[in-house]
Z-matrix of the N, CA and C atoms (Angstrom, degrees):
N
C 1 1.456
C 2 1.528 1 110.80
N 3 1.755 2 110.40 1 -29.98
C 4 1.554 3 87.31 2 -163.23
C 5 1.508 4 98.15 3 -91.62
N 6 1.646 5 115.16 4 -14.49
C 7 1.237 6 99.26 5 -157.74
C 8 1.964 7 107.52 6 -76.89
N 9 1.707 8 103.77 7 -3.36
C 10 1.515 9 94.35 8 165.61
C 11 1.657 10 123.39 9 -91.94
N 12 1.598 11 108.30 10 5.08
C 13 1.193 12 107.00 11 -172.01
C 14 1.603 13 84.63 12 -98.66
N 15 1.219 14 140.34 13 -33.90
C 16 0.738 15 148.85 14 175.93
C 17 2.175 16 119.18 15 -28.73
N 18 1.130 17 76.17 16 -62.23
C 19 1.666 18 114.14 17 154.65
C 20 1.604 19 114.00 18 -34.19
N 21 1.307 20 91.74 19 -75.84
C 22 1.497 21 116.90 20 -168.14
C 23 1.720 22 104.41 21 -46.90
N 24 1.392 23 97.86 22 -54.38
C 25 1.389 24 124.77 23 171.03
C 26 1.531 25 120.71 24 -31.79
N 27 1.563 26 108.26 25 -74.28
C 28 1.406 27 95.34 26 167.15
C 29 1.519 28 127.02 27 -60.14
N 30 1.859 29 117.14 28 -33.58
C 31 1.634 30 110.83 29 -170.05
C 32 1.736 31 75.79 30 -58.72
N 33 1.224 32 154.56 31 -119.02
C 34 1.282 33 164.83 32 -156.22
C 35 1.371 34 115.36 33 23.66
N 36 1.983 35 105.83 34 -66.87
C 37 0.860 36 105.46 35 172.04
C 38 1.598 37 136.11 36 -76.68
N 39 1.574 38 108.91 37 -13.36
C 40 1.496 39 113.66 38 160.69
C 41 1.601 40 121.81 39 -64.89
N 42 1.293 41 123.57 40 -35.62
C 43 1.202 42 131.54 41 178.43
C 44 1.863 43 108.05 42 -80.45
N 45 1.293 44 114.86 43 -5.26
C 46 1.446 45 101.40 44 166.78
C 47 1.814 46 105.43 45 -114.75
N 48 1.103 47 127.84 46 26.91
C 49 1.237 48 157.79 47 -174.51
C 50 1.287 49 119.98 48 -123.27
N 51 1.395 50 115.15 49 -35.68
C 52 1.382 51 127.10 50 151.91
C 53 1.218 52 102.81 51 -74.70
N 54 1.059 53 135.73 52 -86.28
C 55 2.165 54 139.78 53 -158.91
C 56 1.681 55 83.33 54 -44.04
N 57 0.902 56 116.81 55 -54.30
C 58 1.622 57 104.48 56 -155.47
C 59 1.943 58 99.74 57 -60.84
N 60 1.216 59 124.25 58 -54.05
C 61 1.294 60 133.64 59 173.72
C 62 1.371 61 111.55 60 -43.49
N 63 1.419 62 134.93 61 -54.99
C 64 1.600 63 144.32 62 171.60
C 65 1.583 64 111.41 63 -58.01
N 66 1.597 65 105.03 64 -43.02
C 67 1.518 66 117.87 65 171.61
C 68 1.293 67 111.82 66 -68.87
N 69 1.274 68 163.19 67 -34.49
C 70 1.436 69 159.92 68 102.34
C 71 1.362 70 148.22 69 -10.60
N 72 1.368 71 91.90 70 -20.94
C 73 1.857 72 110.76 71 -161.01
C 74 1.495 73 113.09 72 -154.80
N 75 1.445 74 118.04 73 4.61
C 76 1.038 75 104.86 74 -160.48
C 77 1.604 76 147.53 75 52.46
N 78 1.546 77 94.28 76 -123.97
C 79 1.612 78 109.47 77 169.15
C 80 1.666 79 109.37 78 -128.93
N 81 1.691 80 108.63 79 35.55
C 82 1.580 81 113.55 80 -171.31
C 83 1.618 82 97.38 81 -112.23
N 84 1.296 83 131.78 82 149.87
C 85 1.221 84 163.12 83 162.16
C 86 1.283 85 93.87 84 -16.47
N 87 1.273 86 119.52 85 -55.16
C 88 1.660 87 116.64 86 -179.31
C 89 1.885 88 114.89 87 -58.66
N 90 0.954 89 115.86 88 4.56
C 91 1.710 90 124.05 89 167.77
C 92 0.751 91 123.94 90 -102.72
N 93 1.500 92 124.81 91 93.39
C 94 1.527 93 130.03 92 -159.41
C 95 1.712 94 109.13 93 -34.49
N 96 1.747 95 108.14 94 -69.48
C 97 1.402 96 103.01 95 -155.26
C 98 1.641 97 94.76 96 -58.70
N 99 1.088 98 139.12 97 -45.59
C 100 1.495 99 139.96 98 151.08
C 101 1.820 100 116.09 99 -0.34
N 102 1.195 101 108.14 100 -59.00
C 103 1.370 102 126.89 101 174.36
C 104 1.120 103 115.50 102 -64.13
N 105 1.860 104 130.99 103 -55.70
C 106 1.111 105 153.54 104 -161.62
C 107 1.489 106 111.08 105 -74.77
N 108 1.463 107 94.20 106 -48.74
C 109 2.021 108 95.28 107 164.67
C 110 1.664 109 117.17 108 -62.78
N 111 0.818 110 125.09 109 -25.10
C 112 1.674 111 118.22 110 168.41
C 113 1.361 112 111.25 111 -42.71
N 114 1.704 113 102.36 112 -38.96
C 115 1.870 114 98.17 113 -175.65
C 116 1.544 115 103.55 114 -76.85
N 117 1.481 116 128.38 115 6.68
C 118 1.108 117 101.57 116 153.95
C 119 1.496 118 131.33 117 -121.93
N 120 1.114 119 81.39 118 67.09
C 121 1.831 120 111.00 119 -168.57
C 122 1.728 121 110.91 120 -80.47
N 123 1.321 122 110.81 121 -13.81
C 124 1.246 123 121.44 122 -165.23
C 125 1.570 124 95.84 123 -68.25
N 126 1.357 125 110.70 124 -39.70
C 127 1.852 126 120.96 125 -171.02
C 128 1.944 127 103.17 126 -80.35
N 129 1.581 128 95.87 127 116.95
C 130 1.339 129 97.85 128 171.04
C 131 1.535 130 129.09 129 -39.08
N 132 1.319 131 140.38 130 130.22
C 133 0.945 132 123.26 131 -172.08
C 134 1.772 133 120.30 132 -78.45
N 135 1.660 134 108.95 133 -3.76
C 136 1.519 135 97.31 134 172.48
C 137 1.829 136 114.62 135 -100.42
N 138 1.772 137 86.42 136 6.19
C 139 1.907 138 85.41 137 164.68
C 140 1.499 139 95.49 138 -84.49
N 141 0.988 140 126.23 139 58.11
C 142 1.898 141 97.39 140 170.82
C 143 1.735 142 87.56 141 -152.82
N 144 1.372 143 115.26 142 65.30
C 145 1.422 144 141.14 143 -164.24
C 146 1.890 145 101.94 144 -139.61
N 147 1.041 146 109.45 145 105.38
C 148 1.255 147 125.89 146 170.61
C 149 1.424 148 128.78 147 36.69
N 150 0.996 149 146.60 148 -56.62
C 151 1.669 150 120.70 149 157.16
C 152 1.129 151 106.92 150 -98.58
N 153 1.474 152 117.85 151 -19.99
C 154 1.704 153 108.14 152 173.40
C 155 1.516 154 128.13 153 -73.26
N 156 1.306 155 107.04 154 -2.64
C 157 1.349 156 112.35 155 164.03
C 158 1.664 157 129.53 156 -85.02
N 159 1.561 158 99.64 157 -15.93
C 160 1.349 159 126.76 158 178.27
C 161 1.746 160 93.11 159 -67.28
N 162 1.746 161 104.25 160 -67.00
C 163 1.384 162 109.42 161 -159.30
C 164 2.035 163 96.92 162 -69.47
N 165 1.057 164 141.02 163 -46.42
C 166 1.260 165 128.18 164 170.15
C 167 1.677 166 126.98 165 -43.11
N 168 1.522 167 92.93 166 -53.83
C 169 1.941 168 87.43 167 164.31
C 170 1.488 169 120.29 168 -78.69
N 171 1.240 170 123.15 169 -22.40
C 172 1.598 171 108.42 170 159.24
C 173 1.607 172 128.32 171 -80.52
N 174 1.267 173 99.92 172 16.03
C 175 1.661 174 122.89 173 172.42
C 176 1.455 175 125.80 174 -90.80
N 177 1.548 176 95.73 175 -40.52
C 178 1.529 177 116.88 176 -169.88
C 179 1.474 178 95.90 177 -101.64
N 180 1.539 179 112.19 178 -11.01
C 181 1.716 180 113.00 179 -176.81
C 182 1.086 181 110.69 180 -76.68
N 183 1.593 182 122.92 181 -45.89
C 184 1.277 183 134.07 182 -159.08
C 185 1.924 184 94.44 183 -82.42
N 186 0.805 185 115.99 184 -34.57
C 187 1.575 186 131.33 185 -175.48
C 188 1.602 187 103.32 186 -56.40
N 189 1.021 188 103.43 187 -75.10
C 190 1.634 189 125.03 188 165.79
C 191 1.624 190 130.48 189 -45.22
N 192 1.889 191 90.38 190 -33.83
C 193 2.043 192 81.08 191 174.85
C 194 1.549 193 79.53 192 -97.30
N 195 1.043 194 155.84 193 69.91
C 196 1.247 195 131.96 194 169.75
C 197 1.372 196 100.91 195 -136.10
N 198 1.586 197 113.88 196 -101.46
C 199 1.549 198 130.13 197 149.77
C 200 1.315 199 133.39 198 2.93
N 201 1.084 200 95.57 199 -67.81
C 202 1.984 201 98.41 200 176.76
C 203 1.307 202 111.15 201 -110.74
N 204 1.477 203 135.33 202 -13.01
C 205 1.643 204 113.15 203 144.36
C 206 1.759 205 128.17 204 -56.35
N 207 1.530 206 94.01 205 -26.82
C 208 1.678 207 76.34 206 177.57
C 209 1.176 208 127.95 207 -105.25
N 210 1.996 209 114.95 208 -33.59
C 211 1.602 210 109.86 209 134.58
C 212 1.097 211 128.11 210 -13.04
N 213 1.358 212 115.42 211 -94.90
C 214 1.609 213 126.78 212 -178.75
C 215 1.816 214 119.20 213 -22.34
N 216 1.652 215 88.65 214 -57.75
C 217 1.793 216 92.90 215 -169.61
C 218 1.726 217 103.30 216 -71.77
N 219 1.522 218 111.27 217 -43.56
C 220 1.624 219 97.51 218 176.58
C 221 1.416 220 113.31 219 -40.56
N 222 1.612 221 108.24 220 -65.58
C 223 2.007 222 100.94 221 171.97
C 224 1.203 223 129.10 222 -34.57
N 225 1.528 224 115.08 223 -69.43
C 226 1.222 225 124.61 224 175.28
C 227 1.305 226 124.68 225 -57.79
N 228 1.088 227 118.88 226 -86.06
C 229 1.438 228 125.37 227 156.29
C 230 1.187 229 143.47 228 -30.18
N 231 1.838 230 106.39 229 -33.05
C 232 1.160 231 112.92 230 162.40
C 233 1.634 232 131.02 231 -87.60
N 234 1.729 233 85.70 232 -60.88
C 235 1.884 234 104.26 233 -170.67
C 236 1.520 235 90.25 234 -68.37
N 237 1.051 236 99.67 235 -84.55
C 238 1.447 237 111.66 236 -159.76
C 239 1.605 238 120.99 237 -38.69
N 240 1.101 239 104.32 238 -38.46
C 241 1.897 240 121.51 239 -168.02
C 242 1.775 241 84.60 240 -80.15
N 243 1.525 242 137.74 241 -33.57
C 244 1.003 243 118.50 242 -162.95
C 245 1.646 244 118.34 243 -95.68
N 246 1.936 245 100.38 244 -19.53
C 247 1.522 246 106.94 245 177.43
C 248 1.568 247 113.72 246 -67.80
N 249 1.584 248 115.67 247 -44.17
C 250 1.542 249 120.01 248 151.79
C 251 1.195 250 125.62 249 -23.88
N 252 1.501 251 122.37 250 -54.88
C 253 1.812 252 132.71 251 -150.81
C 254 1.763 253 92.52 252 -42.05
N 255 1.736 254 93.26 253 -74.60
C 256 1.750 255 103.99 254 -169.67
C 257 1.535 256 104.78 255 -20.55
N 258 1.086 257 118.97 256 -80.84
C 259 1.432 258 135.78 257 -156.22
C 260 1.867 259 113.20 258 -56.85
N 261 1.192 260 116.44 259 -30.85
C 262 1.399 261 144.39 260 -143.21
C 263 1.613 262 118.47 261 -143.71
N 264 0.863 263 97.15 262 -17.79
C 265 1.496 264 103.17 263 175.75
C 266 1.765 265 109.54 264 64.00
N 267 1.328 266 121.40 265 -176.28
C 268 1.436 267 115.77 266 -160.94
C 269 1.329 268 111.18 267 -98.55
N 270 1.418 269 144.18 268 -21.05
C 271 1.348 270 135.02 269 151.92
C 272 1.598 271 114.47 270 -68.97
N 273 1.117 272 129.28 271 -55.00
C 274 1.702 273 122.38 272 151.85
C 275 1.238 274 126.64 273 4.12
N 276 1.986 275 85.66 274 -77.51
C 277 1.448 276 118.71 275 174.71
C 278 1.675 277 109.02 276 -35.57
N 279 1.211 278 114.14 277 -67.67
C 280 1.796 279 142.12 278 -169.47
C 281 1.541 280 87.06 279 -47.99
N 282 1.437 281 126.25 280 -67.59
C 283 1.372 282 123.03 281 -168.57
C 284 1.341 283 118.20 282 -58.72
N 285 0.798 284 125.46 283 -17.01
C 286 1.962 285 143.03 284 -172.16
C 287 1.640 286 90.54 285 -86.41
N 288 1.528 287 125.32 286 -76.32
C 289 1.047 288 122.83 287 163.85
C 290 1.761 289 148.19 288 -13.74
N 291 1.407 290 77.70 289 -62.44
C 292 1.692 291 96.47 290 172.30
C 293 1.384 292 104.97 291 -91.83
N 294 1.326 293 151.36 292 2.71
C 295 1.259 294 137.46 293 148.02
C 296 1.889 295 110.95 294 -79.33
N 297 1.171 296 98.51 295 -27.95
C 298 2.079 297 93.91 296 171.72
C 299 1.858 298 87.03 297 -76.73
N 300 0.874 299 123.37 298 -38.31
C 301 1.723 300 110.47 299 -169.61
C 302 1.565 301 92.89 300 -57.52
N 303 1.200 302 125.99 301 -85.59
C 304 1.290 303 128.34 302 -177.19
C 305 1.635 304 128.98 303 -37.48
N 306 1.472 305 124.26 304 -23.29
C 307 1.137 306 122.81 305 160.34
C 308 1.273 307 102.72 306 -80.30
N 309 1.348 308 132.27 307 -52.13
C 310 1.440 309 112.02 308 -177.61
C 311 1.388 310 143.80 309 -27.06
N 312 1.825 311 86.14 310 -61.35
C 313 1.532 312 110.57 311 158.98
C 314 1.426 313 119.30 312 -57.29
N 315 1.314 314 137.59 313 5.18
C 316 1.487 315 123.58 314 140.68
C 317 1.643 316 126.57 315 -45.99
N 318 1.556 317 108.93 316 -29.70
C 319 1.592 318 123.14 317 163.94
C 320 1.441 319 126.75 318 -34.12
N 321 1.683 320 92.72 319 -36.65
C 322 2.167 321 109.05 320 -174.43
C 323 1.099 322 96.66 321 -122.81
N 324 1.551 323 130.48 322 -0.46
C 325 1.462 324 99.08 323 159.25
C 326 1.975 325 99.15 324 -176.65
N 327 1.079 326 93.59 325 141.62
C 328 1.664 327 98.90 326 171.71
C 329 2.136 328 101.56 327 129.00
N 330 1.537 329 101.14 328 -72.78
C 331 1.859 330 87.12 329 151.43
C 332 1.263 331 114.22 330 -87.64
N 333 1.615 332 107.56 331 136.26
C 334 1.641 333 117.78 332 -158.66
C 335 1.399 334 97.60 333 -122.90
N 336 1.093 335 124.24 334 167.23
C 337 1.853 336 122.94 335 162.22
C 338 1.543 337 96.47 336 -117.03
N 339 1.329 338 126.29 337 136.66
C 340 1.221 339 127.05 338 168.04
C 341 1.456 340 119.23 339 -148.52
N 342 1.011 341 120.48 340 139.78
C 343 1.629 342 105.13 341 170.85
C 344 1.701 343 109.85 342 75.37
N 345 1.536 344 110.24 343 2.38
C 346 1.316 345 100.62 344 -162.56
C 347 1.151 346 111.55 345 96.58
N 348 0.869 347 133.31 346 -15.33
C 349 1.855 348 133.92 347 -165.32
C 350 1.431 349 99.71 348 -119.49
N 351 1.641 350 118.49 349 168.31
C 352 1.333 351 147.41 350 -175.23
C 353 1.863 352 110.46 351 -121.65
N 354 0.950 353 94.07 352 87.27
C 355 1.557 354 119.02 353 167.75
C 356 1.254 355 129.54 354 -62.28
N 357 1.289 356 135.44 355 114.51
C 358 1.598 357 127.00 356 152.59
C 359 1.536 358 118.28 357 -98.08
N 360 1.508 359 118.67 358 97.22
C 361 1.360 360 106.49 359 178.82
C 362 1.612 361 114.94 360 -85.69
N 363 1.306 362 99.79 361 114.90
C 364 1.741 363 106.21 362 -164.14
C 365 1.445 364 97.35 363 -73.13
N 366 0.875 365 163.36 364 -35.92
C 367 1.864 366 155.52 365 -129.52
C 368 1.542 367 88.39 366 -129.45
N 369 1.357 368 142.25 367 -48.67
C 370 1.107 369 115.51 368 -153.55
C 371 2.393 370 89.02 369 -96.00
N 372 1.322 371 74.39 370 -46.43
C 373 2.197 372 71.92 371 176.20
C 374 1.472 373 98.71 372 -40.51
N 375 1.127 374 126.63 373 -58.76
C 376 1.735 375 124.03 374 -145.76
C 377 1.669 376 87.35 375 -66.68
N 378 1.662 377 119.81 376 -33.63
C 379 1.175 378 115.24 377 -176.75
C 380 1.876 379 115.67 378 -82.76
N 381 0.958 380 93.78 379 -25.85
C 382 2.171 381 84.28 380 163.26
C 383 0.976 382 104.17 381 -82.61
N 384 1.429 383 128.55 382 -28.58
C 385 1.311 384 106.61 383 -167.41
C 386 2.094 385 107.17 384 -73.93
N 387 1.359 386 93.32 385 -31.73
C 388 1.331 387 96.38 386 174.95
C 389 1.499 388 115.72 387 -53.70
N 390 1.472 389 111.77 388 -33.77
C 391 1.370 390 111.28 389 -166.47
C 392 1.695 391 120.02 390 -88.28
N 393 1.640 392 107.91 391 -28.63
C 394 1.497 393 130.28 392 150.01
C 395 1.724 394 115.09 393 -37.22
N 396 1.318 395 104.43 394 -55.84
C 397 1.803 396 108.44 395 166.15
C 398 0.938 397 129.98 396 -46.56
N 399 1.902 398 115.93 397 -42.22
C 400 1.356 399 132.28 398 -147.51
C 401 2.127 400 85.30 399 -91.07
N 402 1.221 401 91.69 400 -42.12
C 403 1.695 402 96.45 401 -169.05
C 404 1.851 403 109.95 402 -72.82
N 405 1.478 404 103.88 403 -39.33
C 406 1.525 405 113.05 404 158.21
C 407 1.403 406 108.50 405 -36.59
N 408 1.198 407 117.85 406 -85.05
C 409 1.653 408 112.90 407 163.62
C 410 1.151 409 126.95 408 -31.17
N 411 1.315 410 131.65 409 -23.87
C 412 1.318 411 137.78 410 173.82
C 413 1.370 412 129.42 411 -59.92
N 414 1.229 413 93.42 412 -35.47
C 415 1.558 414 127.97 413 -178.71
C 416 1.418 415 112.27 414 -94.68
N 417 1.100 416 120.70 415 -37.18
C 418 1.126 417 116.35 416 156.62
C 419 1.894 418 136.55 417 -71.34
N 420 0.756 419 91.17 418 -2.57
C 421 1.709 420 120.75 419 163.13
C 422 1.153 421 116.33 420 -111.87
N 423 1.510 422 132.45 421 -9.25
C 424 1.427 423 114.99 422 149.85
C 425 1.377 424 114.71 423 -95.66
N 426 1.209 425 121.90 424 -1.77
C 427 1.794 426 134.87 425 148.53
C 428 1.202 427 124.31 426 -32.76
N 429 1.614 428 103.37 427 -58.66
C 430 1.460 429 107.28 428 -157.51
C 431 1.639 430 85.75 429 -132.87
N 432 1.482 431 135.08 430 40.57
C 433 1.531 432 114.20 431 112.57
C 434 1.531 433 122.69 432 -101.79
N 435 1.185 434 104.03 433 -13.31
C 436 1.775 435 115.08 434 176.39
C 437 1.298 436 99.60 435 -90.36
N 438 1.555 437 135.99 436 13.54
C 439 1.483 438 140.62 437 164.97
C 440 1.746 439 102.28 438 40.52
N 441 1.402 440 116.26 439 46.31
C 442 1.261 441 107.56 440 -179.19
C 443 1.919 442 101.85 441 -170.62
N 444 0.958 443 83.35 442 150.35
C 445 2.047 444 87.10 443 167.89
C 446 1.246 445 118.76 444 -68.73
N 447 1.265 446 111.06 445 -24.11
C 448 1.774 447 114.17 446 171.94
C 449 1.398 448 104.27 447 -59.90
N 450 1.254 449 138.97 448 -27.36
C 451 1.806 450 123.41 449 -153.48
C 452 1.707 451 74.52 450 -96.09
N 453 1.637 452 149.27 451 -29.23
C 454 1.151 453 121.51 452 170.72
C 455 1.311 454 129.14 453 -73.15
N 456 1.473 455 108.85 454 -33.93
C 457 1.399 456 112.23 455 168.84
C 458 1.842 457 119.69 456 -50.38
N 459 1.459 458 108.96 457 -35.98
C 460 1.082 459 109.42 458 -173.32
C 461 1.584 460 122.67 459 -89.52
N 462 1.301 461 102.07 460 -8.31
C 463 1.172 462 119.74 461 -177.02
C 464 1.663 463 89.28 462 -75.50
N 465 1.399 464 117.71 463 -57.01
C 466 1.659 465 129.38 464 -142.50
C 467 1.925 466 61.38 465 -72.07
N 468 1.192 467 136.47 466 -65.03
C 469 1.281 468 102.08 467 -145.99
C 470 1.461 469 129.88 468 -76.17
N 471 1.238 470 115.45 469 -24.53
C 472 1.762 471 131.36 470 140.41
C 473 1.448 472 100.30 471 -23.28
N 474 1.790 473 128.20 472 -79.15
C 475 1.253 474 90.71 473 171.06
C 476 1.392 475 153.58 474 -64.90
N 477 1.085 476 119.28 475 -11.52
C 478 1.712 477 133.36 476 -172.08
C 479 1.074 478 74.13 477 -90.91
N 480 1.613 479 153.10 478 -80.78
C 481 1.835 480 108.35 479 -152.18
C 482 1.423 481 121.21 480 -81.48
N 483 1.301 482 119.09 481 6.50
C 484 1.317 483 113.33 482 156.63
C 485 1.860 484 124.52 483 -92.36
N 486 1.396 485 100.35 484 20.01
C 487 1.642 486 116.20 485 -165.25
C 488 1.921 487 77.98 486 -107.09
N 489 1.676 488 97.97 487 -59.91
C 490 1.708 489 104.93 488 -167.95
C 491 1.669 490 96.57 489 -39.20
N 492 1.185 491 100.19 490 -57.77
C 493 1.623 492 108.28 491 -146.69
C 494 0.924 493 90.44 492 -47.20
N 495 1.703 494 133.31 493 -57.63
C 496 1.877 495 124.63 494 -152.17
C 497 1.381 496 112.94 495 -66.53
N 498 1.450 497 109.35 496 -39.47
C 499 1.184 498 120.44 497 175.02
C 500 1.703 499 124.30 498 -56.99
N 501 1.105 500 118.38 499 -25.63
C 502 1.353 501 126.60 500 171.91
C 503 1.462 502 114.17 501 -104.04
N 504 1.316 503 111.31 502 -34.70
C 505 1.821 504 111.82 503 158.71
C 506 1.291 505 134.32 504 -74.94
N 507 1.161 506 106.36 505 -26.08
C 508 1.540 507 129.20 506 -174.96
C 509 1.447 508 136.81 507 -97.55
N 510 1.674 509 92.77 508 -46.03
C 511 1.770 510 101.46 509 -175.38
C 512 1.976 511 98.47 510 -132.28
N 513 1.245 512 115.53 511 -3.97
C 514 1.698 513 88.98 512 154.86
C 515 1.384 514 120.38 513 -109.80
């Protein structure tokens, strides 16, 4: 049961991560998923026309719940959240964790390239990064009621296809 609420959990928190980003920023560079879709610039924009938009976001979907939900959470969630515990105990631990999650994620969004140039957007970065933490934790609470790394993995991937979806429904 939990590991589908688990699920549920991240699409939830990606979709109020999106509104909040569109609600702030519109459709300007300063909106993360805004930012983040540029990297998928590689796909022509007049293939993304009626079933081929189906087969492109269930491309980048399967890619996305796959790869970096279970990467990511083994590191985080796993290595890292577990070399902490001893010393720190297991909420500690979680906070140590989800602050390397959230600096990381400066990588997809916060220094930007634009225009040719190398950007630090301080107010909206300090704010994903805030929101990367909040969801780090997220995941870490679908950890330890699904008593397993799967309810984070699945969580992280609940959000990444609810990140894909907006991004291919929404902003290309």
């Amino acid at each position: 049961k939990w590991l589908g609420i688990s699920f549920v959990l991240g699409v939830f928190a990606s979709t109020i991560i999106f509104f909040l980003g569109k609600y702030l920023y519109q459709e300007s560079i300063e909106n993360w998923f805004v930012y983040i879709s540029k990297s998928y610039s590689s796909i022509p924009v007049d293939e993304l026309k009626g079933d081929n938009k189906l087969v492109y976001f269930a491309m980048f979907a399967v890619i996305g719940m796959t790869f970096s939900p279970i990467g990511e959470e083994l590191l985080y969630r796993g290595l890292i959240h577990q070399s902490f515990v001893p010393k720190f105990g297991n909420n500690k631990a979680s906070i140590l964790d989800s602050l390397a999650f959230a600096i990381v994620h400066l990588a997809h969004f916060g220094i930007v390239h634009t225009n040719g140039n190398w950007k630090f957007l301080f107010v909206p970065a300090f704010l994903w990064m805030t929101l990367m933490f909040l969801t780090s934790r997220l995941f870490f609470y679908s950890k330890n009621k699904t008593g397993s790394i799967y309810g984070a993995i699945l969580s992280h991937a609940g959000f990444n296809f609810a990140m894909t979806y907006f991004i291919f429904y929404y902003i290309l």
